[in-house]
C-alpha positions, 0 to 999 in steps of 0.5 A, a space after each residue: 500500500 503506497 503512502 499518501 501525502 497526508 499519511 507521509 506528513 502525518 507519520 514524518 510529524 509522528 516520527 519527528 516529535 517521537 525522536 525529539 521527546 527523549 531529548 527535550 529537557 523542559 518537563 513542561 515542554 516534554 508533557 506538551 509534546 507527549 500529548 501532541 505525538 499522542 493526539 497524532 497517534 490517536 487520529 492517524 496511527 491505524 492508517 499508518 504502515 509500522 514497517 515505515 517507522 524508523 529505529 528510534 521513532 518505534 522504540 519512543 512509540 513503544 515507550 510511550 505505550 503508543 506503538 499499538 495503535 500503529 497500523 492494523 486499520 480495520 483489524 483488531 490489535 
């Protein structure tokens, strides 16, 4: 299944935010960013290929309890 360009974007701000957020030093910041990856996530993920995902992007989705809802539209997980 080829990627649109919304899904692209989407999964490019997922796996942006995911690597950023072990970094990010400001508590406060870190918890904004935690709940915008995880609003992406909620509205995006189960259109989303997990095979596309890179090393680090999975392992801070799988952190965050967040990697399951990646992938698997129309299927349960």
């Amino acid at each position: 299944m080829a990627e649109t360009q919304e899904q692209w974007y989407n999964r490019q701000a997922i796996e942006q935010l995911a690597q950023h957020i072990p970094f990010e030093r400001d508590v406060a910041c870190k918890s904004e960013l935690i709940e915008m990856l995880r609003g992406l996530v909620i509205r995006h993920g189960r259109e989303m290929d997990p095979e596309l995902f890179g090393f680090e992007a999975r392992n801070e989705l799988v952190r965050l309890g967040l990697w399951n809802r990646i992938g698997q539209e129309g299927t349960q997980s």
